[in-house]
ZAZAVEX-548351 format. One line per field, with one value per residue (C-alpha): residue number from 1; z, x, y; residue in one letter. Coordinates in nm, 2 decimals, padded with zeros to 4 digits. Layout:
<atoms>
i <- [NUM;...]
c3 <- [Z;...]
c1 <- [X;...]
c2 <- [Y;...]
aa <- [A;...]
</atoms>
This chain:
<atoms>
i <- [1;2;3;4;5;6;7;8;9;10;11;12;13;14;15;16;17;18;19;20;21;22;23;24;25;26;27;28;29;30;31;32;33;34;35;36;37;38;39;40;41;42;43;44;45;46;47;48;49;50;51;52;53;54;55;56;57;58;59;60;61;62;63;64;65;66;67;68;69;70;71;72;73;74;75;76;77;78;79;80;81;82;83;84;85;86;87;88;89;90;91;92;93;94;95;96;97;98;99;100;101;102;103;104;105;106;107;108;109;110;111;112;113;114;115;116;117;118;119;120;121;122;123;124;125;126;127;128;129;130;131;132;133;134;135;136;137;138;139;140;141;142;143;144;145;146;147;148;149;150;151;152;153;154;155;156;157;158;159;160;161;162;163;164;165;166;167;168;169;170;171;172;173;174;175;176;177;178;179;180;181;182;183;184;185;186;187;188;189;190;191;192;193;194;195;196;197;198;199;200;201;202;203;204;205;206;207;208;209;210;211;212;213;214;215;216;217;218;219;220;221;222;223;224;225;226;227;228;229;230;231;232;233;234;235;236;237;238;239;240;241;242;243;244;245;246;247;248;249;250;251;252;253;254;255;256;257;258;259;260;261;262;263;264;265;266;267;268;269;270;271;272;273;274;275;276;277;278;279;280;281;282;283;284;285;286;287;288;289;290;291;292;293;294;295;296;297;298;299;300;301;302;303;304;305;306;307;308;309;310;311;312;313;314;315;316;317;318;319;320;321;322;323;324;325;326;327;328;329;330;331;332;333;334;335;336;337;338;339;340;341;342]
c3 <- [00.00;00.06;-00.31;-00.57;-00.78;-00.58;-00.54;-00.93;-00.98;-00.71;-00.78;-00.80;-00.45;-00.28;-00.36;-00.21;00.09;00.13;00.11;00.38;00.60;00.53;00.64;00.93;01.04;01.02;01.15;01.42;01.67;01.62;01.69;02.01;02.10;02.06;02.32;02.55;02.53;02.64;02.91;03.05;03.04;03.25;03.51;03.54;03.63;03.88;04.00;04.09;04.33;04.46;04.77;04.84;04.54;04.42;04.10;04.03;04.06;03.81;03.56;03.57;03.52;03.23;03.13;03.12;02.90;02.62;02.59;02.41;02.20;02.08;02.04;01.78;01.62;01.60;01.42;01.18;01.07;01.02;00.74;00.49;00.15;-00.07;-00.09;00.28;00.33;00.11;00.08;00.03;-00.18;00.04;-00.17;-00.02;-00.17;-00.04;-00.06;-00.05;00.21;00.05;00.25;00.56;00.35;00.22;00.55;00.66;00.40;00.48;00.89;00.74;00.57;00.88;01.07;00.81;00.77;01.15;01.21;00.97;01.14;01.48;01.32;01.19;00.80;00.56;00.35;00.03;-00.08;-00.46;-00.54;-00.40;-00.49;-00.27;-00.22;-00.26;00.09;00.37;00.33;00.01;-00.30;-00.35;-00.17;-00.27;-00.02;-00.03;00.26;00.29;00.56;00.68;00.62;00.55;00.30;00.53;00.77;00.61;00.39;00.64;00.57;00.24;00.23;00.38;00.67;00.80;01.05;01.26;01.44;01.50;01.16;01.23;00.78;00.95;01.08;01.22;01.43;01.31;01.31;00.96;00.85;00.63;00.39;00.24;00.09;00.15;-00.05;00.02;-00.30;-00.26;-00.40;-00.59;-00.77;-01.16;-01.20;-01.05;-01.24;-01.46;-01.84;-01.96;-02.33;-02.22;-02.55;-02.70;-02.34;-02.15;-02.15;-02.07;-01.91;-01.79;-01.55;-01.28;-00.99;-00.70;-00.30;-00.07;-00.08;-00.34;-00.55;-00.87;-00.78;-01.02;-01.25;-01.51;-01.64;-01.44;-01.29;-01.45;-01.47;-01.67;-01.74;-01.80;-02.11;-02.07;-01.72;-01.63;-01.33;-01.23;-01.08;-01.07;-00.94;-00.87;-00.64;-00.82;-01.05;-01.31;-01.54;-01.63;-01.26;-01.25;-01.48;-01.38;-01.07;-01.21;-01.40;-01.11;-00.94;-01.22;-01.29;-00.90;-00.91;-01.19;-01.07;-00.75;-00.91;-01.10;-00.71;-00.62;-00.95;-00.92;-00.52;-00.55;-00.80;-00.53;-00.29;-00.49;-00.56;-00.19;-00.17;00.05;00.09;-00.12;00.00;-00.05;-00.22;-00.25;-00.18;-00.09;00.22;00.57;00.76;01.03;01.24;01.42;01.61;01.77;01.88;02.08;02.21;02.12;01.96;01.69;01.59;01.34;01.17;01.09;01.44;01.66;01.85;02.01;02.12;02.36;02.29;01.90;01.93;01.99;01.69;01.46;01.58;01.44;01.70;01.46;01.57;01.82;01.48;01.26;01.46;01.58;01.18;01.11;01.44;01.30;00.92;01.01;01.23;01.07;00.72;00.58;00.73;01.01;01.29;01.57;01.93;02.08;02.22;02.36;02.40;02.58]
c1 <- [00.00;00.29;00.42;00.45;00.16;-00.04;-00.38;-00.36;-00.61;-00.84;-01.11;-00.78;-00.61;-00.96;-00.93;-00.64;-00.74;-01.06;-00.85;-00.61;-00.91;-01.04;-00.71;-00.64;-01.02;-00.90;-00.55;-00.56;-00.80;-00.62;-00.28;-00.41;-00.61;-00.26;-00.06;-00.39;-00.36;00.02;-00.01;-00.34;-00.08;00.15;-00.14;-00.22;00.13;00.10;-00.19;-00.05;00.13;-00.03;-00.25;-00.45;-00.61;-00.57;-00.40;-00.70;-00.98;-00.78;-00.72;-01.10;-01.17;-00.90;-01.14;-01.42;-01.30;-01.13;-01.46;-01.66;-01.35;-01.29;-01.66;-01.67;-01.35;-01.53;-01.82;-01.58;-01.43;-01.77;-01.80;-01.56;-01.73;-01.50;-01.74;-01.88;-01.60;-01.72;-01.96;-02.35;-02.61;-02.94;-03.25;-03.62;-03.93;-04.27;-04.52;-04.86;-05.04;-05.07;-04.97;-04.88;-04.63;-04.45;-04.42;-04.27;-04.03;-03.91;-03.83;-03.68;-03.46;-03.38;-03.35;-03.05;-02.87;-02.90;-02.75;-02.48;-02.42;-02.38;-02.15;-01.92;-01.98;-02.02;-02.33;-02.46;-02.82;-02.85;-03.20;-03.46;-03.87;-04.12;-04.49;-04.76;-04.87;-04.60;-04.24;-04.13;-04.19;-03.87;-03.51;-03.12;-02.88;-02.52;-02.35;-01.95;-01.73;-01.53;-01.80;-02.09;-02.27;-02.11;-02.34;-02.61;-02.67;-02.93;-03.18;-03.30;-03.67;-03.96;-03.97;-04.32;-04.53;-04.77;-04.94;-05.25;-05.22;-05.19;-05.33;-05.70;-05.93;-06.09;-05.77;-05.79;-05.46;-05.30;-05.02;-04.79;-04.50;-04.16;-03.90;-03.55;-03.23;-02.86;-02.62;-02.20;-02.04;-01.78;-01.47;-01.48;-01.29;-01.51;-01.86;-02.01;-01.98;-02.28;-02.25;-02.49;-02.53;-02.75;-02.85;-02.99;-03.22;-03.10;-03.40;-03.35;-03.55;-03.56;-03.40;-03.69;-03.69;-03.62;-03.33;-03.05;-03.01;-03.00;-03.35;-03.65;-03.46;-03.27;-03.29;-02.96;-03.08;-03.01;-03.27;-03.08;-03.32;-03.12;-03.30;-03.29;-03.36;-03.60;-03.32;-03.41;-03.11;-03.17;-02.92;-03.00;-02.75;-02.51;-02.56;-02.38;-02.58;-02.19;-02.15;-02.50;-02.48;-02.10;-02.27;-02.56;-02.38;-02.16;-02.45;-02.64;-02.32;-02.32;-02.68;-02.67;-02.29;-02.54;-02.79;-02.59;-02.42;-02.78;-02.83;-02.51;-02.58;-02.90;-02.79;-02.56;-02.84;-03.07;-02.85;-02.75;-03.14;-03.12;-03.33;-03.16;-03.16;-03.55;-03.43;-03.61;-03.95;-03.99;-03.98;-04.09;-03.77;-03.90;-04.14;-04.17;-04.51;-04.62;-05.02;-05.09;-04.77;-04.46;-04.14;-03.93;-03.89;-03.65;-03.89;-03.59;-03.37;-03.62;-03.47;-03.70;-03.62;-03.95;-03.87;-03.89;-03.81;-03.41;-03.42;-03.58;-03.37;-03.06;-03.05;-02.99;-02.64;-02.83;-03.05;-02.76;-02.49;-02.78;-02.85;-02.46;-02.45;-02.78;-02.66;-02.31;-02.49;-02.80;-02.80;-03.11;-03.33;-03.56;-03.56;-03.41;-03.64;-03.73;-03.46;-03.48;-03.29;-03.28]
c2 <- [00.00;00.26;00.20;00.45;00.46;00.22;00.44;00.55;00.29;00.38;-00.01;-00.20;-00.03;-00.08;-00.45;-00.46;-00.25;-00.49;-00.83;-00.66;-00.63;-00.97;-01.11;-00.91;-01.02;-01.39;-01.38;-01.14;-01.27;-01.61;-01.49;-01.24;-01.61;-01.78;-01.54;-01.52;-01.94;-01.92;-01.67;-01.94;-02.21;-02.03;-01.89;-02.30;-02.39;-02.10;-02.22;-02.59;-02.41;-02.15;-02.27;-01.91;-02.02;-01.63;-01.77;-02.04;-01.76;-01.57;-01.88;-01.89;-01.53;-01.55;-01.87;-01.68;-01.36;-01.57;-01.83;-01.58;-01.55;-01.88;-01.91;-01.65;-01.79;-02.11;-01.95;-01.80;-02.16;-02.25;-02.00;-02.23;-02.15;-01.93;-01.67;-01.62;-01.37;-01.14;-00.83;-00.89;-00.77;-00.78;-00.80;-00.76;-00.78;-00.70;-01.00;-01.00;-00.79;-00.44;-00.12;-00.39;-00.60;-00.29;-00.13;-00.48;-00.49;-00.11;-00.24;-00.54;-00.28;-00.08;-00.38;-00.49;-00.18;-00.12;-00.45;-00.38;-00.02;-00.24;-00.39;-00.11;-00.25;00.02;-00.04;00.16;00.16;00.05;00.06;00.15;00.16;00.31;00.19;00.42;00.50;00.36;00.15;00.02;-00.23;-00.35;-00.23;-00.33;-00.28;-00.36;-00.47;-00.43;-00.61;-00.94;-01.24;-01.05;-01.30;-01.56;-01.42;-01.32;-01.63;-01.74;-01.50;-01.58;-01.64;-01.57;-01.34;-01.30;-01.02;-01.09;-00.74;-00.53;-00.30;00.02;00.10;-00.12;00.12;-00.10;-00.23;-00.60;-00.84;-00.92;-01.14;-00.96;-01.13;-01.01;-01.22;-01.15;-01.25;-01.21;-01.31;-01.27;-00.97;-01.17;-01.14;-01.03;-01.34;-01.59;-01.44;-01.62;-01.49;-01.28;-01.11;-00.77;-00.69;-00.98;-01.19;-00.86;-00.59;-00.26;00.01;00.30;00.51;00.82;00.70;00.72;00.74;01.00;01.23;01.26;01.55;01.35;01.19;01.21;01.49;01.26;00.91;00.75;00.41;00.09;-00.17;-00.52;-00.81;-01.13;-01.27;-01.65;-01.65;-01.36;-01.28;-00.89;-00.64;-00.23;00.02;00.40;00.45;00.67;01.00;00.89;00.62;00.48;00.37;00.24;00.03;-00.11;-00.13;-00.35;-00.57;-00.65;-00.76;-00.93;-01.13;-01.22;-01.36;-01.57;-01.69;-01.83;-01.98;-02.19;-02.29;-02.37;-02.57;-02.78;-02.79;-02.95;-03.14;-03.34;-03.31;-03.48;-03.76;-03.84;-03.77;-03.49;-03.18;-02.86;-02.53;-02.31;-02.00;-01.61;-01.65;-01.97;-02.12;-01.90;-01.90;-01.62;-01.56;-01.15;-01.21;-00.86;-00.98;-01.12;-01.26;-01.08;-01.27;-01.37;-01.75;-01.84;-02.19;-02.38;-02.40;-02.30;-01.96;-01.78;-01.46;-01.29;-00.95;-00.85;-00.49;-00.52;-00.80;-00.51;-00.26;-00.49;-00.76;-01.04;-01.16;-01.47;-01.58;-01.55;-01.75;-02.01;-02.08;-02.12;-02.40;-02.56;-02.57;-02.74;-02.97;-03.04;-02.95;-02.90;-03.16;-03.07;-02.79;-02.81;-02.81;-02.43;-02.29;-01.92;-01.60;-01.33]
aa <- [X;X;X;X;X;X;X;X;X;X;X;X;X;X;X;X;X;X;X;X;X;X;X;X;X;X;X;X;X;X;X;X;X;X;X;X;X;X;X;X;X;X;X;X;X;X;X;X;X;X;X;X;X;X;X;X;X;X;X;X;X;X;X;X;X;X;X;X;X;X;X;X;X;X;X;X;X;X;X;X;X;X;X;X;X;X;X;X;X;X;X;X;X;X;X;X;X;X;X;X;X;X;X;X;X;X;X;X;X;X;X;X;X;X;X;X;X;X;X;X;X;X;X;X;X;X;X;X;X;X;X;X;X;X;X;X;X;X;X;X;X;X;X;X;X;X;X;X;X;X;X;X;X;X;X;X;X;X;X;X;X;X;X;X;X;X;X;X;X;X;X;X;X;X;X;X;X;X;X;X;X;X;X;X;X;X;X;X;X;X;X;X;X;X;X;X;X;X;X;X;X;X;X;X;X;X;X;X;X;X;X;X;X;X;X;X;X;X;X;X;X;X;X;X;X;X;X;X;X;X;X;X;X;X;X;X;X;X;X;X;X;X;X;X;X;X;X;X;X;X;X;X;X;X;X;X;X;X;X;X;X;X;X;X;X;X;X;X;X;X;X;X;X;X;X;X;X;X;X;X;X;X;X;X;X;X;X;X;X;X;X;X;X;X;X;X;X;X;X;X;X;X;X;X;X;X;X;X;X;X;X;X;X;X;X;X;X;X;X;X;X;X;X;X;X;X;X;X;X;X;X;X;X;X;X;X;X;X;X;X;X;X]
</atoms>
């Protein structure tokens, strides 16, 4: 990085930059867990010998600060697929439900970007589609930091809201749906080929939603339509249409380099005769229940968290690690019995 010429191209340097971080996320908290194990070993030796038992109540505080530690290294090696490392693009839809669905999917997208604030990721808003009366229609949000997708991968599908609406005059419960998806931000050199000039569509449109001084005045966001598939990516995040459209292919490229993953993955799972994964749309894989109870169930590992408000104000990290324990453990077959959380 302290080269000549080394930020002259400013997308190559902030690859580098990025990979830096992504090894320094990996390989510090190992080698700080390395010097914290040594200095352990020599409090236990201590200990052996020392009959006030001072030393022993300190190997056990010492115990109990690096457990939560290895823990979250542990969670990390669980994240082995080449691309959980990298930056997400967070999709979500509003289902069926009018007004209620697409104020749902609008605190789905708070809950996401506050949970990626919480976590000190940077995250950039790529498209974004409001509904008529309250929240949104559609949202694209890209989420930036060490194992992002490898964290988020758990959250595609249905996410579904239970409440007393507050669009119902007459004050009556409804169910409301929005389905979320969460596909890697990869490398250039891992995406799958795509000619844009014969296999996509190209639209353009006013970019829409609040703010932005560019909004609504000129025709700058990118809408690509992959032809043989019907796959769907928009980004309105920039002023210039040229970056839009960079950005959109990035992404388009992403999604289709996954799909073909989930093709060849179930695939193999349906030759060992397992269960594959349910994609965007499909399966309910949350439940935020706000009448007349009040919590958040995750359908496939059986969390249960009794107070839904911290989990919508970015509380996710309990739902997230839980589904990384329960995928390496159970796959895809079952849930696992109710379990709660604070």
């Amino acid at each position: 990085m302290a080269a000549p010429g080394f930020w002259d191209n400013q997308e190559s340097a902030q690859g580098q930059v990025d990979s830096l971080k992504r090894l320094n996320a990996t390989l510090k908290p190992l080698e700080e867990l390395a010097a914290s194990g040594e200095e352990l070993e020599v409090l236990v030796e201590l200990a052996a010998e020392d009959d006030t038992g001072a030393t022993e109540r300190e190997v056990a505080e010492s115990v109990g600060r690096l457990a939560p530690q290895v823990e979250q290294l542990e969670l990390r090696a669980m994240m082995s697929d080449p691309h959980d490392q990298s930056g997400a693009f967070v999709q979500i839809q509003a289902g069926e439900g009018g007004t209620d669905s697409s104020d749902w999917a609008g605190m789905l997208l708070r809950m996401y970007a506050r949970w990626a604030e919480q976590r000190g990721f940077d995250s950039e808003m790529l498209e974004y589609s409001e509904a008529d009366e309250a929240g949104i229609r559609s949202a694209t949000i890209a989420i930036r930091g060490a194992y992002a997708y490898g964290y988020l991968r758990g959250e595609i599908g249905n996410h579904r809201l239970i409440r007393i609406s507050p669009f119902d005059a007459a004050g009556r419960r409804h169910t409301s749906f929005a389905a979320v998806d969460v596909t890697p931000e990869i490398d250039e050199d891992l995406q799958v080929e795509v000619n844009f000039e014969t296999d996509v569509r190209e639209d353009t449109y006013r970019a829409s939603g609040a703010g932005g001084q560019h909004v609504n005045k000129t025709d700058s966001a990118i809408r690509l339509t992959h032809l043989s598939s019907g796959v769907v990516v928009q980004c309105q995040s920039q002023r210039s249409q040229h970056k839009n459209r960079a950005q959109a292919r990035k992404m388009l490229a992403a999604k289709l380099y996954q799909i073909e993953v989930e093709k060849r993955d179930a695939e193999l799972a349906a030759k060992r005769g397992q269960k594959s994964k349910i994609g965007f749309g499909g399966q309910t894989v949350r439940n935020y229940v706000l009448h007349p109870e009040q919590y958040v169930k995750d359908a496939r590992t059986g969390l249960k968290a009794g107070n839904p408000q911290p989990v919508l104000d970015g509380g996710l990290d309990p739902f997230v690690e839980e589904f990384l324990r329960w995928s390496l453990g159970k796959g895809a077959e079952g849930t696992n019995p109710e379990r709660k959380t604070d």
